[in-house]
Structures are given as C-alpha cells and as structure tokens.
N, C-alpha and C positions, 0 to 999 in steps of 0.2 A: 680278785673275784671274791664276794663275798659269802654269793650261794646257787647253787644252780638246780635244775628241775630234774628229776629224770622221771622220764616215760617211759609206756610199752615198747615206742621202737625202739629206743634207748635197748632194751633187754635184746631185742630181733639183731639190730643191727651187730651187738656182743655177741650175741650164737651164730654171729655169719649167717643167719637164716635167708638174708638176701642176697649175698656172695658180697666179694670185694671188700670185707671189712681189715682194715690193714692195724694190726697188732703191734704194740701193745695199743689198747681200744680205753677209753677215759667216757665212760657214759657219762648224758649231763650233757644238756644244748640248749636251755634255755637258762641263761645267764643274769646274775645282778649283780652290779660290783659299783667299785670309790672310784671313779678320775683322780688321777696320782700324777698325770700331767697331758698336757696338751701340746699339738704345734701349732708356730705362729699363724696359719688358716683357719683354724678352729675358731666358732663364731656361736655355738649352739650351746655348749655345755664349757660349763668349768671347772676348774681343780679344787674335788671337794663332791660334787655333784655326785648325787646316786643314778645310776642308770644302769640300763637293761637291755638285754642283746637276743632276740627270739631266736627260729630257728634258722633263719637268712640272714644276711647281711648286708645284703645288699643284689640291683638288680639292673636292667639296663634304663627301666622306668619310659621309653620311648618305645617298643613294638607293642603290638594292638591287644597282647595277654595284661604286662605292664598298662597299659590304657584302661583294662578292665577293671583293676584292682585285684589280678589272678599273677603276679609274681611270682609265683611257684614254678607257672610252666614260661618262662620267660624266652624265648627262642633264642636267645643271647646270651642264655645261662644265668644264672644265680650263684650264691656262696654259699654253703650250709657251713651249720658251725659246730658239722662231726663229720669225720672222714671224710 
C-alpha cells in the first residue's frame, strides 16, 4: 500500500460512534498501492500496476440494488475495507 484516504467516517467509526468498531482500529479505506504479485487467474492488472481499492470490494453484482449501480445496499452483502 502506498497510501490511503481517510475520511469523517474514518474518525466516527474510531470513536465507536456507530458501535461495533473492533480494536485495534487502522483508519483509512480508500486504498492505492504496487501489484507485487498476481495468481495464475488474474487477467486485468499486472505486477507493477498502480491500483486502487475504494470503500467495497466487491459485491454480488446479480440482485436488482447491484442492477442499479447501488452496491452499497447489495442484499447479498458487500465487503468494506474497514471493520
């Protein structure tokens, strides 16, 4: 990782202000970092390649939120890439 963002909720989600925050806590979730390696599947990016990681990571991209282009509320769930 090369460098990451941090935001308000960054700080919220550090004071617990929404409960559940599980400690130790590492603010910073939107990501930019080197590919330093790949597996043999990998087809999109290479070793070397700058890229970028927001605040999901991925989704189920098949229910009708996903359809919308609203992966946030994905009925299948999503990843976030804090806590």
């Amino acid at each position: 990782m090369l460098y990451c963002g941090v935001c308000h909720s960054d700080l919220h989600a550090g004071a617990n202000d929404w409960g559940g925050c599980v400690y130790p806590f590492v603010g910073g979730h939107e990501l930019l970092g080197r590919v330093v390696e790949i597996g043999e599947g990998v087809t999109k990016v290479r070793v070397g390649d700058v890229v970028g990681v927001g605040c999901m990571v991925d989704s189920c991209l098949n229910c009708d939120y996903c359809h919308q282009d609203e992966e946030q509320y994905c009925v299948n769930g999503n990843t976030g890439t804090w806590n």
